[in-house]
DRENGUVEX-240409 format. One line per field, with one value per residue (C-alpha): residue in one letter; chain; residue number from 0; x, z, y. Coordinates in steps of 0.25 Angstrom, whole numbers. Layout:
BEGIN
residuo (A|...) .
cadena (A|...) .
num (NUM|...) .
px (X|...) .
pz (Z|...) .
py (Y|...) .
This chain:
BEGIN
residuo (X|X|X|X|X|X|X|X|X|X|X|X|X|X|X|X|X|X|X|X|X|X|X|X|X|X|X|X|X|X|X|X|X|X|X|X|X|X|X|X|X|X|X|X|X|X|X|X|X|X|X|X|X|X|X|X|X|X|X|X|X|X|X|X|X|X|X|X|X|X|X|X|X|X|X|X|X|X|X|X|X|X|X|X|X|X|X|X|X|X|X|X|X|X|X|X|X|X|X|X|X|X|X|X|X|X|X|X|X|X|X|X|X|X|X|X|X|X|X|X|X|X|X|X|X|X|X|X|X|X|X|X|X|X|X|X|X|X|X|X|X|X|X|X|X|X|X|X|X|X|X|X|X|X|X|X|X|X|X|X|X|X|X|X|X|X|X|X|X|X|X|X|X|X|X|X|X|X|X|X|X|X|X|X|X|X|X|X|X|X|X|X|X|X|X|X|X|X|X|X|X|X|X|X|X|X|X|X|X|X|X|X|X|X|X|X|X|X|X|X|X|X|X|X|X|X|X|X|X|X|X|X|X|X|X|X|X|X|X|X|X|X|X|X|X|X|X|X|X|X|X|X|X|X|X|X|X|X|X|X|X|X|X|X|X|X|X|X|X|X|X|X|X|X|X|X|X|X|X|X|X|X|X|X|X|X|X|X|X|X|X|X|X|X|X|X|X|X|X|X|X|X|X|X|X|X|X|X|X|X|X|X|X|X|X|X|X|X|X|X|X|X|X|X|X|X|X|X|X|X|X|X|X|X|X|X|X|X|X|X|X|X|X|X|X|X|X|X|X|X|X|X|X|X|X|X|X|X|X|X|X|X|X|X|X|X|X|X|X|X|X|X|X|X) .
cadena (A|A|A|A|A|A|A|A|A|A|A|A|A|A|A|A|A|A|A|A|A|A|A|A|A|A|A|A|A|A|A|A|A|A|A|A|A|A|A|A|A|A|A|A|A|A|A|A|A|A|A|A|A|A|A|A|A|A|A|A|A|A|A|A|A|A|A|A|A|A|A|A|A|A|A|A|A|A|A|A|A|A|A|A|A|A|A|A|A|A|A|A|A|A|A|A|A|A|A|A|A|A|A|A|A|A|A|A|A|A|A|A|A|A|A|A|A|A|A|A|A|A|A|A|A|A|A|A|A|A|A|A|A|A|A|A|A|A|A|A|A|A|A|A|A|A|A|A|A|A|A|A|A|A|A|A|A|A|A|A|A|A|A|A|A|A|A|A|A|A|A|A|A|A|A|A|A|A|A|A|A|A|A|A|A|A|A|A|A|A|A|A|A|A|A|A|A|A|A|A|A|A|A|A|A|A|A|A|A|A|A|A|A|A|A|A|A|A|A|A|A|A|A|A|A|A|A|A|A|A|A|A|A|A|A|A|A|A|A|A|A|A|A|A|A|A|A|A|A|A|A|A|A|A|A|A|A|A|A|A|A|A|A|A|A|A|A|A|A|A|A|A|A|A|A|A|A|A|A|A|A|A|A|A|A|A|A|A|A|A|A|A|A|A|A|A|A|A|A|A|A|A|A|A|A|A|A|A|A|A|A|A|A|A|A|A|A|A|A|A|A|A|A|A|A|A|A|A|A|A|A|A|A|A|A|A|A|A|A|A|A|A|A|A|A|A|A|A|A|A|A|A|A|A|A|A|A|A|A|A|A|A|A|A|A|A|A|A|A|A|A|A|A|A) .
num (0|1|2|3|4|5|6|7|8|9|10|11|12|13|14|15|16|17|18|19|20|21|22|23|24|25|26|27|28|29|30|31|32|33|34|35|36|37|38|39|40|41|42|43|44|45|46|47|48|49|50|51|52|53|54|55|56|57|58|59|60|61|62|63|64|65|66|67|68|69|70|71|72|73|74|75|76|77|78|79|80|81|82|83|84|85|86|87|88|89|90|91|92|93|94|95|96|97|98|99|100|101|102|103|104|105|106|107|108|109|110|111|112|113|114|115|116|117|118|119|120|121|122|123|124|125|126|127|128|129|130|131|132|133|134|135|136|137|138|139|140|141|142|143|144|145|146|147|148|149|150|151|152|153|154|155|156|157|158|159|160|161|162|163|164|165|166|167|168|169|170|171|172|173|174|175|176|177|178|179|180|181|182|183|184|185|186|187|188|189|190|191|192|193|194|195|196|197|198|199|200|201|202|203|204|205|206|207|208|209|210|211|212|213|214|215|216|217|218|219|220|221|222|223|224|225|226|227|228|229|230|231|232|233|234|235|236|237|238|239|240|241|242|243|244|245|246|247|248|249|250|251|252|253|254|255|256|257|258|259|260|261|262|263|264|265|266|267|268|269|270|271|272|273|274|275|276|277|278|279|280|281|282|283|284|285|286|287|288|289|290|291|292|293|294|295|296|297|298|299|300|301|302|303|304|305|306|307|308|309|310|311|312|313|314|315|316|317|318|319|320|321|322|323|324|325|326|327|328|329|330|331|332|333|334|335|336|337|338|339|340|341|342|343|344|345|346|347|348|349|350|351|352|353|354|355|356|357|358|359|360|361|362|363|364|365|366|367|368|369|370|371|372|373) .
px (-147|-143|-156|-161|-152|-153|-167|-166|-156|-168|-177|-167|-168|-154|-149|-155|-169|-163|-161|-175|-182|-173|-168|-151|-143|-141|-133|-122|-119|-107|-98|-91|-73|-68|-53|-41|-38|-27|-34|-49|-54|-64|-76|-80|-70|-73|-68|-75|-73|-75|-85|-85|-87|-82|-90|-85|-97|-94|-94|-110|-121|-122|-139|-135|-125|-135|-139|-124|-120|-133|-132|-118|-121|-132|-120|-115|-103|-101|-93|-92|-78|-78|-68|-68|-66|-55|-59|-74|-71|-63|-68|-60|-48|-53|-69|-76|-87|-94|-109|-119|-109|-97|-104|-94|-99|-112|-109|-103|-113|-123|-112|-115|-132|-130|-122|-108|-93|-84|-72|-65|-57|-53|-39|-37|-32|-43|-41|-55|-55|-60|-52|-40|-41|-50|-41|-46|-41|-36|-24|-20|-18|-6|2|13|6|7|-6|-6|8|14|13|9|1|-8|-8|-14|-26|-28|-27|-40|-48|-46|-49|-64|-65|-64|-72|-83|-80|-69|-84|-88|-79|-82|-75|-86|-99|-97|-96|-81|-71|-59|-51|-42|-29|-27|-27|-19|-10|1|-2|2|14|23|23|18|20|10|0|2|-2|-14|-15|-14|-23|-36|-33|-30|-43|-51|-51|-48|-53|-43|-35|-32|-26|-29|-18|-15|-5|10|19|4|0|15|16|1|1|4|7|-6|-16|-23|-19|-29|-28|-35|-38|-33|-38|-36|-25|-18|-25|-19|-4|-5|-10|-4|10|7|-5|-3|-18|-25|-36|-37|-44|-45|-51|-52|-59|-63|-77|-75|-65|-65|-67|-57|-63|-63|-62|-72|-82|-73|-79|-74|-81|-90|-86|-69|-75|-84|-75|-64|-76|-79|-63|-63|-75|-71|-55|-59|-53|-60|-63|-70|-75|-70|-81|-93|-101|-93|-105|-99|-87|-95|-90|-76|-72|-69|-53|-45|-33|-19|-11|-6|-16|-26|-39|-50|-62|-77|-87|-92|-86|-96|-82|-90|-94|-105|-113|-114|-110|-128|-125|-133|-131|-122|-119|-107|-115|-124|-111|-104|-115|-117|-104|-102|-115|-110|-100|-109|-103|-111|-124|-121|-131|-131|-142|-152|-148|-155|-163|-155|-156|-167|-164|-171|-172|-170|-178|-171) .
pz (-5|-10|-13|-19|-30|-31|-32|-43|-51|-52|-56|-67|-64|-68|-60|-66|-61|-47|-48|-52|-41|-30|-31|-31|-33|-26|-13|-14|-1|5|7|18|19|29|33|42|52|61|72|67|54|49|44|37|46|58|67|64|72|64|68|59|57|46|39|26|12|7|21|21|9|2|6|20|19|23|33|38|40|47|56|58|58|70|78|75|67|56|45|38|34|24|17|0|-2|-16|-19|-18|-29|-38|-35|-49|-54|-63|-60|-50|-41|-35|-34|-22|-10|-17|-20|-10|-15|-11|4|5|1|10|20|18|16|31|34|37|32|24|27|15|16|2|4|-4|5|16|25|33|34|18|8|3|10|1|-11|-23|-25|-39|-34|-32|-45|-47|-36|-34|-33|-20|-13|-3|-9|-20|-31|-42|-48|-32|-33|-46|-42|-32|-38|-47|-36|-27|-41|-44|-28|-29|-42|-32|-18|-21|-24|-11|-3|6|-3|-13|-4|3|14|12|22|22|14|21|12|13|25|36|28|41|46|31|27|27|13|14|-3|-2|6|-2|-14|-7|-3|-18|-22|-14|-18|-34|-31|-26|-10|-7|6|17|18|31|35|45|52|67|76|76|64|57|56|51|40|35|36|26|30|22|28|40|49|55|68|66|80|87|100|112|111|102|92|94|96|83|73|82|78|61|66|79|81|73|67|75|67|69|55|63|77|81|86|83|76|66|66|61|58|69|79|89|82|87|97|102|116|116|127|125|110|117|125|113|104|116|115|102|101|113|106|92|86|72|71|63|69|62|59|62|54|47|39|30|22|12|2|3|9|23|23|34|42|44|57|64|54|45|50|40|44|43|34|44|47|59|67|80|74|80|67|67|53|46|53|66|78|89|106|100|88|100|111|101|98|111|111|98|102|112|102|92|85|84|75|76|77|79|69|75|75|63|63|59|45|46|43|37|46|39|44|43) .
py (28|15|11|22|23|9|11|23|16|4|14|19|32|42|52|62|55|54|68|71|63|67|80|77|68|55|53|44|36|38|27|23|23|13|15|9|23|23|16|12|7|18|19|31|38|33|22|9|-4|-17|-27|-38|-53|-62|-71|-79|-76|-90|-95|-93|-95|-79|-83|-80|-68|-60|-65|-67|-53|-49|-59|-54|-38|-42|-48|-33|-34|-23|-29|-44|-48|-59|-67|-69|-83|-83|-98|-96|-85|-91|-106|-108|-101|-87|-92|-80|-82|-69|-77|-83|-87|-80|-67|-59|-47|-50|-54|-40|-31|-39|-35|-23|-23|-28|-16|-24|-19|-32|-33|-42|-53|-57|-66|-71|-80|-82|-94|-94|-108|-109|-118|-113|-102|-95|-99|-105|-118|-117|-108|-121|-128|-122|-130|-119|-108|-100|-94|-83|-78|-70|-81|-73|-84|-83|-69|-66|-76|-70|-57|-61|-65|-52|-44|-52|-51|-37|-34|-41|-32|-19|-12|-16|-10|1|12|8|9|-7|-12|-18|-12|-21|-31|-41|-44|-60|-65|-68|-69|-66|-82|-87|-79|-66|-60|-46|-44|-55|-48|-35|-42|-48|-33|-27|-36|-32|-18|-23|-28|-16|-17|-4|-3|-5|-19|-27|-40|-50|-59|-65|-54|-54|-60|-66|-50|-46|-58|-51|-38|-26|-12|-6|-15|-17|-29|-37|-45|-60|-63|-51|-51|-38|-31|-39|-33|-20|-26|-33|-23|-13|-17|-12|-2|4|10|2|-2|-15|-27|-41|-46|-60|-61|-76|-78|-91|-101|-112|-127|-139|-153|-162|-149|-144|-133|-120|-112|-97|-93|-81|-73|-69|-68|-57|-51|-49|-43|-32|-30|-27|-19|-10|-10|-6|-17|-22|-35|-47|-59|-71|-76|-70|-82|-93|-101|-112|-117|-123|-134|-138|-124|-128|-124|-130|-126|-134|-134|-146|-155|-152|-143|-143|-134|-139|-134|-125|-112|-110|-105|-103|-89|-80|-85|-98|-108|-103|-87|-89|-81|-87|-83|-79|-69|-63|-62|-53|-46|-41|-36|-30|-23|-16|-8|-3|11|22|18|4|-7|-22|-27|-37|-51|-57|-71|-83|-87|-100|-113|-126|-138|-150|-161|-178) .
């Protein structure tokens, strides 16, 4: 239907000459509703299971997002969940980029050409193992200014970054005919801090920015999930595995629904470290349980490509972690997007829950490389 009136509006035909040519009016496509039941997430009313894998738009040359999520929907996941990096929006303080790898908008309505549901990430702190967390280095100039707190000074930029992110996304949720489903507010933020105002700022300012689809946060179980949570939003599980899933979104919604936003098929690297591996089979196993549980999940990361330039982040525990350029994270992907054992042991599982009128696409050839000779 799309194309048709796409095709009449090139024409320039009016309405009247739509009229005249086909005998009525034309059809408007229905859109779809997404919503949080009392024990399901539900997708034009009914019950709808989420099968998705996270992969990071800046993370991957905007040339091969295509071929990404294809790649991704052959393994047979349903929906992409990206993070919105804030400092490669706003590299510099009131400057905006929306263009080539940072064309978000773009990523997401490919997403959607491939028939995949977003789930959105914004932060606007992220971690992800990216510099800063996500957060544009000029907050710093001002050396006593607060991030991820209620500095007003923190607020109000970050304020203006959710606006422009939302002048490029709010019309690409699914209330408006996209494929965006979800919006995450911050980010685990329960392993960082306690100040639920805080998050209801964070939370304020999706909406103030157009997200109206419904909210959800992601943190680890037990005191991590109460220093992150808010009563109106959706708590997320990162990590949840069995039926500790149940027992920890259990305690603030009794029947549900049950969503782990982060499922490791793999885990990152440190400098100096052995490449992280995560072993196929209880990887297996955990996806069968899931499947067969009803518990929506997101593997974490489906394909993690590259932190290019100096955006390798780095983590601090007993000493100093920085992260390598690569982001391959053992993923079912590998770092350039090609299917692994992992990809086709999952996919073999994930095929065997299919919902009514469900299909896993063929798996595509790999994207072909140049060999460069000494």
């Amino acid at each position: 239907m799309k194309k048709r009136i796409a095709h009449v509006r090139m024409l320039g035909l009016s309405a009247a000459c739509w009229l005249l040519l086909t005998g009525g009016p034309p059809v408007v496509q229905a859109r779809s509703t997404f919503a949080v039941g009392d024990s399901d997430f539900l997708l034009d009313g009914k019950a709808f299971q989420i099968k998705a894998g996270e992969m990071h738009p800046a993370r991957i040359p905007h040339e091969y997002w295509a071929d990404r999520l294809k790649m991704m929907h052959a393994m047979g996941l349903n929906t992409v969940s990206i993070y919105v990096f804030w400092n490669q929006h706003e590299p510099r303080e009131g400057q905006f980029y929306f263009s080539g790898d940072a064309d978000i908008a773009q990523f997401v309505r490919l997403a959607q050409k491939e028939g995949l549901w977003v789930i959105l990430r914004p932060g606007p702190y992220c971690c992800a193992e990216w510099e800063f967390g996500g957060y544009p280095w000029w907050l710093l100039k001002d050396h006593d200014l607060k991030v991820r707190s209620q500095d007003p000074r923190f607020l109000a930029a970050a304020a203006t970054y959710m606006k422009k992110l939302g002048e490029q996304l709010a019309p690409l949720q699914i209330t408006k005919g996209g494929p965006i489903i979800l919006v995450q507010v911050e980010n685990e933020y329960g392993s960082y801090g306690g100040d639920h105002v805080y998050m209801g700022k964070i939370r304020d300012m999706d909406r103030a920015a157009g997200f109206e689809v419904p909210l959800f946060t992601a943190d680890g179980g037990g005191k991590m999930m109460a220093n992150g949570r808010l009563p109106d939003v959706l708590p997320g599980f990162n990590g949840g595995d069995g039926n500790d899933i149940m027992k920890e979104i259990g305690v603030y919604r009794p029947t549900g629904p049950w969503f782990v936003p982060e499922f490791y098929p793999g885990w990152l690297d440190h400098w100096g470290e052995a490449h992280a591996q995560v072993g196929i089979d209880d990887l297996a196993r955990e996806t069968e349980w899931k499947l067969t549980h009803r518990v929506s999940f997101c593997y974490y990361v489906i394909c993690g490509g590259t932190s290019f330039g100096f955006m390798n982040g780095a983590n601090y525990g007993d000493h100093f972690q920085p992260q390598p350029t690569s982001y391959d994270y053992d993923a079912p992907m590998d770092e350039m997007g090609r299917p692994t054992t992992k990809f086709f042991a999952l996919r073999h599982v994930l095929a065997k829950h299919l919902a009514p009128g469900e299909r896993t696409p063929e798996v595509p050839p790999t994207t072909p490389v140049v060999e460069i000779t000494h």
